[in-house]
N, C-alpha and C positions, 0 to 999 in steps of 0.2 A: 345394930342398924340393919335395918333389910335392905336386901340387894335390891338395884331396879335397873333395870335395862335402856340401854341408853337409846333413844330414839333418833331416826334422822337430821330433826330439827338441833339435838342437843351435840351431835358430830358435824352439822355443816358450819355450827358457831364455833365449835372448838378447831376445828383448820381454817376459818376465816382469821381469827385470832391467830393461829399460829402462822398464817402466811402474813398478816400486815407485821406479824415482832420479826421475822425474816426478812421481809422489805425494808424494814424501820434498818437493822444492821447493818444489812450492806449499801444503803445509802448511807451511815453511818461513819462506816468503812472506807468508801467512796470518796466524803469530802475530806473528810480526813488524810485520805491519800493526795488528795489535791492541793489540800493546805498546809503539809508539813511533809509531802516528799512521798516517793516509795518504800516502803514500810520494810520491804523485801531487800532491798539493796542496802538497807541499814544495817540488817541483820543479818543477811550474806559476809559483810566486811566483817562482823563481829565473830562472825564461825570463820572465817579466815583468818581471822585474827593478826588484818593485818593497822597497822595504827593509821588515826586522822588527823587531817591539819587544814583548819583554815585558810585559804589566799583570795586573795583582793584583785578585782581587775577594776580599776577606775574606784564607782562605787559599784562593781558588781564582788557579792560573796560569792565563792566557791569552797563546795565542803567534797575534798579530797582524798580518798584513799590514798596510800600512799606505798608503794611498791620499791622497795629500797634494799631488798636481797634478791640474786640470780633466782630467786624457783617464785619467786611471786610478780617480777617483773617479764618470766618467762608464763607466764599463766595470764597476766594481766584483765582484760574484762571479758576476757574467751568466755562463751558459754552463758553469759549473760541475756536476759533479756529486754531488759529496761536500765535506764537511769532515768537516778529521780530530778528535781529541776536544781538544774546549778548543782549539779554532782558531777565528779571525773575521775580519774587517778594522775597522780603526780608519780612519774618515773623516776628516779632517783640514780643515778649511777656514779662512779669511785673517783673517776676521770676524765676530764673532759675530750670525746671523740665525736666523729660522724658516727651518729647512732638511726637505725633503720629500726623501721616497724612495717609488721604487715598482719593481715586480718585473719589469718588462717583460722576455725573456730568461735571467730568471734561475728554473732547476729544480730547486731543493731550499728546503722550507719557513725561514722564516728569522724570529727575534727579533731587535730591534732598539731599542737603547737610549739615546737623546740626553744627551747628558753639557754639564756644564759647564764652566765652565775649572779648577775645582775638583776635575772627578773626578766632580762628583756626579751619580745619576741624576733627569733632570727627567722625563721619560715614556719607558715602554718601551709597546713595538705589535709582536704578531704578524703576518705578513706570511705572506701566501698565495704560491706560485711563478706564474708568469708571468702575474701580476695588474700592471693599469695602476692602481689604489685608491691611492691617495696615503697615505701615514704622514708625520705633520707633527713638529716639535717643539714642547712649548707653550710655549718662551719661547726664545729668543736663542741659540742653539748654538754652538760651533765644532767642538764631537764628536759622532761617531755611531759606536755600533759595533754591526755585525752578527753574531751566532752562531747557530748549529743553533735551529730553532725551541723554545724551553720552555727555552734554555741559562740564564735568569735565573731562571725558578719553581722548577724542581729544584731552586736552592743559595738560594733563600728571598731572592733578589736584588729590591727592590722602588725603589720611589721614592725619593729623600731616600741612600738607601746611597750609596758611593764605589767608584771603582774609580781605585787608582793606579798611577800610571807618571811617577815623578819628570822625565823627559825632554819630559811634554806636560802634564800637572795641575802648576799653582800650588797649595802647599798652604794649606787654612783657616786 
């Protein structure tokens, strides 16, 4: 086959082509991120390797990372940049105390809600990003769980409410 020389005509169609299948991807990409969560935070928890669990606020799903040894509850979602929708980490701790959190490291706004062994919520605290401000619990904990900042006031989520997940709430 003889060679032929590609003319300008034949290079401006092959990068229109290749920029509309580049456009096409990342809108692709795009909804896809929209409709089934951040892509990246999935696969973050999974190189972490640290395990998930389902919990229920009302009818709201929450899909949880779950931080239940001293070096991943000391790491927590430091260094993060995103969460996806209706994603958090569930703290897990051995025994029930006042348990304190603070932002050090960690870049994206964050609510945070102290539970009981019940489920139930005992105080929730806005949280600034790489704030050292301590957020306490007001009374005896072994859960905490962290969401996107205002994840509780959007769905009318206050004091006294439940969030369950038969595998860590004892029920009333």
């Amino acid at each position: 086959m003889p060679y032929r020389a590609m003319n300008s005509i034949d290079l401006s169609m092959i990068l229109g082509r290749l920029a509309t299948s580049a456009l096409s991807c990342l809108a692709a990409i795009g909804f896809a991120t929209a409709l089934f969560g951040t892509p990246l935070t999935q696969a973050r928890a999974q190189e972490r390797g640290l395990p998930r669990t389902t919990l229920q606020a009302g009818m709201y799903l929450i899909r949880a990372e779950v931080a239940g040894d001293v070096d991943s509850r000391a790491r927590g979602l430091m260094f993060r940049e995103r969460l996806g929708p209706n994603e958090g980490m569930l703290f897990v701790f051995e025994q029930p105390s006042t348990q304190c959190f603070w932002m050090r490291n960690t870049l994206i706004p964050l609510t945070i809600a102290f539970l009981a062994d019940d489920g139930r919520i005992v105080n929730i605290a806005d949280m600034e990003p790489k704030s050292e401000a301590s957020h306490c619990s007001n009374e005896g904990v072994r859960f905490a769980l962290e969401m996107e900042r205002g994840w509780f006031a959007k769905r009318g989520l206050n004091r006294g409410d439940r969030i369950s997940a038969p595998s860590y709430f004892k029920a009333p």
